[in-house]
TITORKE-884890 format. One line per 5 residues: their letters; for each residue x, y, z of C-alpha. Coordinates in Angstrom, 2 decimals. Layout:
a) X/Y/Z ~ ...
END
This chain:
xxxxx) 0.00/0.00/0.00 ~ 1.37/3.44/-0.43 ~ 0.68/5.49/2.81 ~ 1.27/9.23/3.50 ~ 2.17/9.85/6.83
xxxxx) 1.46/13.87/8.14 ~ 3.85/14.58/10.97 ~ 5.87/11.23/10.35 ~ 9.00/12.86/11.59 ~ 7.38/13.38/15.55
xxxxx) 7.10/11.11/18.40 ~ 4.23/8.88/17.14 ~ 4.81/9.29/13.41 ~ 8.78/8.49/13.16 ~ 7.91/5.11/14.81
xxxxx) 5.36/4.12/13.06 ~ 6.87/5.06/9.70 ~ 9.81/2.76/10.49 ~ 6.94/-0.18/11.41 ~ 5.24/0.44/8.06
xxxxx) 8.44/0.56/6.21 ~ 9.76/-2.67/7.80 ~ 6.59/-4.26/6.72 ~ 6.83/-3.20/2.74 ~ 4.56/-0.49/2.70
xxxxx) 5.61/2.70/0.44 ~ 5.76/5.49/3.33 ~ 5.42/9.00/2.09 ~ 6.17/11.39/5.03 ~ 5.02/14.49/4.69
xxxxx) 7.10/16.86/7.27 ~ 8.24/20.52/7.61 ~ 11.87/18.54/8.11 ~ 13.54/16.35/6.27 ~ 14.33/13.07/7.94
xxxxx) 16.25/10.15/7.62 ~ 14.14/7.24/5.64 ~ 14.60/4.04/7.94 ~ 13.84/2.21/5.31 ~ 14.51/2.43/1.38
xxxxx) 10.61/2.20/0.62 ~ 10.46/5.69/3.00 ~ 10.02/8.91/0.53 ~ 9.96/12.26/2.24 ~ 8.10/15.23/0.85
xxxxx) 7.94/18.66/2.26 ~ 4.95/20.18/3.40 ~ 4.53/23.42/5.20 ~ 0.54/21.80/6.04 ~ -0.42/25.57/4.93
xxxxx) -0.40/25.65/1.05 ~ -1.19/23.81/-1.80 ~ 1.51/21.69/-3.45 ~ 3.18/19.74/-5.16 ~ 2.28/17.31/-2.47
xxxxx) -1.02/16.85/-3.89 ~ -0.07/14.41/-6.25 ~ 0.78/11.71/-3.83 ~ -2.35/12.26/-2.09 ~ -4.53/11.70/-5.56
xxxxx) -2.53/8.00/-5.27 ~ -2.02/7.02/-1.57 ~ -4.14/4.19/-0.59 ~ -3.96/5.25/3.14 ~ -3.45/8.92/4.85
xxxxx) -2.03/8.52/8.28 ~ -2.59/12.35/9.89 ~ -0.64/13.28/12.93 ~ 0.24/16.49/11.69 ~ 0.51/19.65/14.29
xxxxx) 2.53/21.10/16.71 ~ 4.42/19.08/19.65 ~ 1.98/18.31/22.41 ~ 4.98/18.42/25.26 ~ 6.92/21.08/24.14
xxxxx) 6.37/24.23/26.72 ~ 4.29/25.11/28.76 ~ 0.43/24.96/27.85 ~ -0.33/29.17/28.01 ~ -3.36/30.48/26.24
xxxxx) -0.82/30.98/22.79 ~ 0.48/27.56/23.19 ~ -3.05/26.25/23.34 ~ -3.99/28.32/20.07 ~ -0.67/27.44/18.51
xxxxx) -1.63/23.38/18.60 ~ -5.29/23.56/17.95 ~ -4.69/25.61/14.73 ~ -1.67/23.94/13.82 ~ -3.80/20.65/13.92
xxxxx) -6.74/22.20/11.97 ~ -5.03/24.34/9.42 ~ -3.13/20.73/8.78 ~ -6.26/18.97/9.05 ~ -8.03/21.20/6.28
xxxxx) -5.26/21.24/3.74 ~ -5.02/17.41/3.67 ~ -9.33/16.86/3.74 ~ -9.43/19.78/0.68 ~ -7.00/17.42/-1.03
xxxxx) -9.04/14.10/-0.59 ~ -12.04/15.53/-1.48 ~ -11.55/15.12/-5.14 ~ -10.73/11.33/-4.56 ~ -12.97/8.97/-6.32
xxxxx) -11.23/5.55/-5.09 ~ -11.73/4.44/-1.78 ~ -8.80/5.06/0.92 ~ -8.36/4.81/4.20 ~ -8.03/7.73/6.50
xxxxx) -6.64/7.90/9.91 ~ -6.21/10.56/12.58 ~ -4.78/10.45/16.08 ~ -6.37/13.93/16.41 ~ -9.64/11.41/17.07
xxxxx) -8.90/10.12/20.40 ~ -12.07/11.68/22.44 ~ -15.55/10.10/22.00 ~ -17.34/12.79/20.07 ~ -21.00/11.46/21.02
xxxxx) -19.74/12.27/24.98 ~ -20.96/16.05/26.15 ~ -18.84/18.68/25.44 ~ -16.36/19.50/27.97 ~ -14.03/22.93/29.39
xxxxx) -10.88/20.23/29.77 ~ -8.58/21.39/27.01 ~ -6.88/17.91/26.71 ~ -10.13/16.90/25.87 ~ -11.37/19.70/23.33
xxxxx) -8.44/19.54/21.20 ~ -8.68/15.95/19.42 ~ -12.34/16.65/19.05 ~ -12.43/20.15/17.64 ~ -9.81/18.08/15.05
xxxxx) -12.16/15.47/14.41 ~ -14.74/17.34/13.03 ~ -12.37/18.40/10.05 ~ -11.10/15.32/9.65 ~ -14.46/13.37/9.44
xxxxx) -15.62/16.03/6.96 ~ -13.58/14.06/4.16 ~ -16.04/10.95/4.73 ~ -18.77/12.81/2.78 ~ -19.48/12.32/-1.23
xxxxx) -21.26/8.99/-1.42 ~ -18.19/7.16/-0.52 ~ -17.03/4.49/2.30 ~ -13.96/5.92/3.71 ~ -13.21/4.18/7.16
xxxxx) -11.45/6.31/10.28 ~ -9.31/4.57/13.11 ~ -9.30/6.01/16.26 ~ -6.45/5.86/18.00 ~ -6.00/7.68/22.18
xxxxx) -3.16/8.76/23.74 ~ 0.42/6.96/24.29 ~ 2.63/6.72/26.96 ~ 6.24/6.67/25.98 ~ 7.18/3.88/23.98
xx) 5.64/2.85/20.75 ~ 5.44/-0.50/18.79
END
């Protein structure tokens, strides 16, 4: 399967890149920073998540869209701008990359880890809580169109992955 992978150069993302890779998947990571490829079927592709690119073309073709895209969760302190800073790097991300699949005829999958919170639970103040939701709703807006797209849902880590 090819598989783009937002964000694959974070915490989550350069992990599971490496577990794709390892299992003969072609990885396209689309990061602000290049990375190493683990892995010879690893391709990276800049992408500032704000414009329209170049990128595109590998979403018209991906079979899967991994999208972990946004600003480090445990970098500094959580002030009001840091809060702003990751829900609107999350959903400027999210937008670009749901504008791009909405052209696609051929089913994919999409996944986000931006969907961890139950979105049928009542709506909360907790900001831990607000910020994979207010995601999901961008994200799930790419399911529209007549056509079966299925979403993972994946919660938060701690540490270690695969």
């Amino acid at each position: 399967m090819k598989i783009i992978v937002t964000g694959g150069t974070g915490f989550i993302g350069h992990a599971l890149v490496d577990v794709l890779a390892r299992k003969g998947h072609e990885v396209v990571v689309f990061s602000r920073k290049a990375g190493h490829a683990p892995q010879s079927t690893v391709r990276f592709v800049e992408w500032d998540a704000h414009s329209a690119g170049s990128w595109q073309s590998d979403v018209a073709t991906a079979d899967a869209v991994i999208n972990l895209a946004g600003a480090p969760i445990a970098e500094g302190r959580w002030t009001d701008a840091r809060k702003r800073l990751l829900v609107e790097s999350r959903l400027r991300a999210t937008r670009l990359m749901v504008d791009a699949l909405a052209g696609r005829s051929a089913p994919f999958l999409c996944w986000s880890a931006h969907l961890a919170s139950d979105t049928t639970a009542p709506a909360t103040t907790d900001f831990w809580m607000r910020l994979p939701r207010s995601v999901a709703d961008s994200w799930l807006s790419c399911l529209p169109h007549g056509k079966r797209r299925p979403c993972a849902r994946v919660g938060a880590g701690r540490g270690s992955c695969c």
